[in-house]
N, C-alpha and C positions, 0 to 999 in steps of 0.2 A: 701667107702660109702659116701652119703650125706652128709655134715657140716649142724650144726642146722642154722646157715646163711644161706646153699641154701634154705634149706627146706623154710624159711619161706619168702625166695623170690620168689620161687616155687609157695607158699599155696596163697602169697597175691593177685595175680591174681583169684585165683577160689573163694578165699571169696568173693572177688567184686562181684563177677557176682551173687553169691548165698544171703549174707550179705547186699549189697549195700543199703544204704539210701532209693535209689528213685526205687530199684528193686521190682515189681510186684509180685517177685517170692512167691509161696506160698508151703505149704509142701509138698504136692503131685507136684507142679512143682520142688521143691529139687530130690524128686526125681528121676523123669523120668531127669532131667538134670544130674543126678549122673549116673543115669545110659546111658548114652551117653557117657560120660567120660569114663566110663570104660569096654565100649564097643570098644573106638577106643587109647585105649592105652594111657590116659592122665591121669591113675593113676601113672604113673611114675613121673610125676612132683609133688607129694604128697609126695612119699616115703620118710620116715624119720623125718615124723614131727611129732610134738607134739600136731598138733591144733584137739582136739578131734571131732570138727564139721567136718572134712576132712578123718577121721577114717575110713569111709566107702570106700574109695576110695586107699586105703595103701596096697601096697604090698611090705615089708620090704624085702622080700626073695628075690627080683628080681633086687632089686636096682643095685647092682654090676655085675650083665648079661646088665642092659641097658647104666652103665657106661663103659664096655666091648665091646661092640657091637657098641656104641656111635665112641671111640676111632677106632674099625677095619673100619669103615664103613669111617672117617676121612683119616684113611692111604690109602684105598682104590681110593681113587677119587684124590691124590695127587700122584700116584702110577700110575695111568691113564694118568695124564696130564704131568709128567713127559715123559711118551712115544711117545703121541702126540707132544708135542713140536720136538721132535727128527725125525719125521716123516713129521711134515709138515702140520696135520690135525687140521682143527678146530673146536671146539666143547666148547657147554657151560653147566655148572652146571643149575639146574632149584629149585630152594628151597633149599634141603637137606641142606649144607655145610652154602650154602650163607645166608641161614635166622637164622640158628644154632646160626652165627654171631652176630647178632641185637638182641641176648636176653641179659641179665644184666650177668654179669661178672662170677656168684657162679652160674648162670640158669643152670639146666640140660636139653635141649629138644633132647626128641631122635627120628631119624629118622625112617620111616621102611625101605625106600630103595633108592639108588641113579637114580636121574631123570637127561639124558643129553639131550640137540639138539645139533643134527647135521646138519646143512643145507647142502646143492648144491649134490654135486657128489662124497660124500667122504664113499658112506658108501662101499664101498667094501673094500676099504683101510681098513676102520674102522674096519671091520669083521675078516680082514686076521692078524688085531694087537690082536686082542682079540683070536683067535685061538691061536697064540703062546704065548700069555699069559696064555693059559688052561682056560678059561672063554667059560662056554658053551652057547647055543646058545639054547634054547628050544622055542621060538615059534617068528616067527618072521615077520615084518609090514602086509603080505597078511593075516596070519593063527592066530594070536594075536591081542590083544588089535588094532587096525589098524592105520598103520603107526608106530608101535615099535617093535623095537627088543628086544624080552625078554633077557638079561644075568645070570647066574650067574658062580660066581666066585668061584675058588675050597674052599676056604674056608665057601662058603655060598650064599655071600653077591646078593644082587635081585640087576639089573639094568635095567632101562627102557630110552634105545637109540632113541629119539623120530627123527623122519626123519619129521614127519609131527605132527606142535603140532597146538594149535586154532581150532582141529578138528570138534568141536560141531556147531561153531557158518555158518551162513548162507554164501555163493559163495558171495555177494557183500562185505560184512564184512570181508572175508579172500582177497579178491581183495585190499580192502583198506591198509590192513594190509602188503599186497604186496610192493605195491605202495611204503610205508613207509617206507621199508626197514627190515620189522619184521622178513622174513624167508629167509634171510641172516647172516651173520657176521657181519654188516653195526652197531646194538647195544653191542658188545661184549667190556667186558673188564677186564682187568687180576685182579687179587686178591689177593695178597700173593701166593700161589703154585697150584693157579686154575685160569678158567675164569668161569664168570658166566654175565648175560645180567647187564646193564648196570641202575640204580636204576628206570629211569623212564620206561624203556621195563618191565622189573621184575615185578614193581607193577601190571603193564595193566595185565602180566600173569599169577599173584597170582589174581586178581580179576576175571577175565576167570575160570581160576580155583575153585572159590568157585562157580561163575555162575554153570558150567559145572556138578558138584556136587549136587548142588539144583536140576535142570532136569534130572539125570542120576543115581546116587550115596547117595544121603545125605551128607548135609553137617555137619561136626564137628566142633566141638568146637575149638580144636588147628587150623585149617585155619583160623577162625577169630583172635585170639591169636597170629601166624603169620603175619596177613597183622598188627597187631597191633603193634607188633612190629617194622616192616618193617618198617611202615610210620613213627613212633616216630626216627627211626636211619637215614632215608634219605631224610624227607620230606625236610630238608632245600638244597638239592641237583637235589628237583623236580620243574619244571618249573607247579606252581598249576594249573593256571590259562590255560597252552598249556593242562593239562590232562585231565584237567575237559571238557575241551571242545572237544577232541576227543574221550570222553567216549560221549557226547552225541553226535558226529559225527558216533559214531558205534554201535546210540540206545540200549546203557547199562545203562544210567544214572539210572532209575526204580532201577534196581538192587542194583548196585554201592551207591546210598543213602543211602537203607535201611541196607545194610552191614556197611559202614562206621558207620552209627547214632548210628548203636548196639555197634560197637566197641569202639565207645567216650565215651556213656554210661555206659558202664557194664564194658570193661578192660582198660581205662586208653589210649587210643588212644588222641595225641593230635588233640585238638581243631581248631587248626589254619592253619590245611591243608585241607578239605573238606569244602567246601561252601554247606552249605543244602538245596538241592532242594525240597520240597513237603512233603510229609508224610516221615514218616522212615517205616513203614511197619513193628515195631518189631515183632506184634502179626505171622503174616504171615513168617516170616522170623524164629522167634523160632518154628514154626510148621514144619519148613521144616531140622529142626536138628533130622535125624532119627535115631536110634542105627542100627548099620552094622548090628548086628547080631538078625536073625529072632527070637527067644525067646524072646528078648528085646521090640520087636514092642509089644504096647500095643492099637494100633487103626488099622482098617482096613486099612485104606488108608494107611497108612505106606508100606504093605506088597505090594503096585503097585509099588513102588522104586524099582530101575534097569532095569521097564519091557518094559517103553513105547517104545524105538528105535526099539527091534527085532521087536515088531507088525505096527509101521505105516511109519519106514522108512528101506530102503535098503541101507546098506554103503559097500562102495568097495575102497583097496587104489589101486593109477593106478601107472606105472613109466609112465615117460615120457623123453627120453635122458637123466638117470639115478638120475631125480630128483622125488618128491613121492607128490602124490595130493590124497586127499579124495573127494570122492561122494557120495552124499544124494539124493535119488529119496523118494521122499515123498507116500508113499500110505496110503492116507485116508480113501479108499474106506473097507482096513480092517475091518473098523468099524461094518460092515454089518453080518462079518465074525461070530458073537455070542454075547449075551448080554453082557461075560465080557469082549469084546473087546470094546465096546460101551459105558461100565462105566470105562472105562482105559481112554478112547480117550475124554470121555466130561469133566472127573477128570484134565486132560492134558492138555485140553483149559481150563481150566479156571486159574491154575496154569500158564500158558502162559500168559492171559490176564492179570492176578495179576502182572507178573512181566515184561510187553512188551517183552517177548520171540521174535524173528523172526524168523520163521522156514521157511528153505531151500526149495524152490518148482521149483528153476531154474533145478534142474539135471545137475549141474556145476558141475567138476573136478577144485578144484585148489590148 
């Protein structure tokens, strides 16, 4: 079980955000922010505490399934990368394992499931190590999530094998991202008994990652908590001044502000690695933390989350000499299709204009 030392290393993070000084927050924002939490699984960094203002948020019962499952999900990706090494293949951890790392010492964060890339021409190898390891294979980069391999592993455990990640963002944007060296090996670097990207690849990833989540998914509370973390454990290992400026070489900045400004603000992100550009946009940014689970949506707009891709773009992943690109053909003309597709798609620019989205209209594969 939890020590009262985790717990209340655990709790001091979500008091900030609920408690803080300078926090706007108000009852009814308690909350619908409570229930976010425990909609995506971040009452487990509660468990075991005493702090009755977090009471809502506690499931005692479960503590020792997530400290269990923490531990298998652990061996499992060290278990993997022991094979790999013996075979030849390269691949990298994406969160899980590597951000687990950058919490405080007694932190509990538990994962739901292990995210790798693979780049080049490895994934047959890849497939044919995971067969004889009894790791099943249920839905994979054409028929699934696009460009991943779903696994899982006899004892349970969920693996998402990414061949193609950056997938959201627009054909000139993944070109740059090329160019750099991003969907390669060119950022990798070993870890104690993993590899995972290299701290300033990671962060651009975890920040993609909450982008990608705002227009697709909802974002949570734990990715901001993550990139908080993250930046606090490596920012002195990040070149500031090279990111800042390839975040607005990849028209991210809009986004990248408002996320950082919330994270200095409300969990304790330090101060002295984001330079602040313009507004922070928290109003807009806390609107777009939506609870997964539909019961939980308590405004309309919520309930358009996860819809807009099937209605006004088409994605396809392609091979190409056994390497994997995603395409976006854009169709706008949907809109025509019914009035709810018309209040999806005007709801979805303005959401765009809010945050300079650039949406793909090339019909590029890359």
């Amino acid at each position: 079980m939890l020590t009262r030392k985790e717990a209340e290393n655990c709790c001091a993070a979500l008091r900030r955000i609920v408690y803080h000084d300078e926090s706007p927050l108000s009852v009814s924002d308690w909350d619908r922010m409570r229930g976010i939490m425990v909609a995506h699984g971040v009452a487990s960094m509660a468990d075991c505490a005493d702090d009755p203002a977090l009471l809502p948020m506690q499931d005692r019962k479960k503590a020792l399934a997530y400290i269990s499952y923490s531990f298998a999900l652990c061996e499992t990706v060290y278990r993997l990368f022991r094979e790999m090494e013996k075979r030849g293949i390269k691949s990298a951890v994406l969160k899980g394992e590597a951000v687990n790392e950058c919490y405080p010492p007694n932190v509990m964060r538990v994962s739901g499931d292990i995210d790798l890339y693979l780049p080049g021409k490895q994934r047959e190898a890849f497939g044919q190590m995971m067969q004889e390891l009894g790791f099943r294979l249920q839905k994979d980069v054409f028929t699934g999530q696009l460009g991943v391999d779903d696994y899982y592993s006899p004892e349970g455990i969920h693996l998402e094998v990414h061949s193609v990640y950056f997938q959201r963002l627009s054909a000139w944007q993944r070109k740059l991202l090329k160019e750099r060296g991003f969907f390669s090996s060119a950022f990798f670097q070993r870890v104690g008994g993993y590899v995972t990207l290299k701290p300033e690849a990671h962060l651009l990833y975890m920040v993609y990652h909450a982008d990608k989540h705002i227009i697709s998914h909802g974002l949570t509370l734990r990715m901001l908590m993550d990139l908080t973390q993250f930046v606090n454990r490596y920012a002195d290992e990040i070149d500031k001044t090279a990111f800042q400026t390839f975040i607005r070489q990849l028209k991210l900045t809009r986004i990248t502000n408002a996320i950082f400004c919330y994270c200095e603000k409300y969990l304790g992100m330090r101060r002295d690695f984001w330079r602040r550009t313009g507004p922070g946009m928290e109003f807009f940014l806390r609107l777009m933390m939506t609870p997964a689970k539909e019961e939980l949506r308590s405004h309309n707009w919520e309930r358009l989350f996860r819809r807009p891709y099937p209605y006004f773009y088409e994605e396809s992943c392609e091979e190409s000499d056994q390497e994997y690109q995603i395409r976006h053909s854009y169709k706008p003309r949907n809109l025509l299709k019914s009035k709810y597709h018309l209040s999806v798609f005007v709801f979805w620019w303005c959401i765009r204009l809010v945050w300079g989205f650039d949406v793909d209209r090339s019909n590029e594969a890359v």
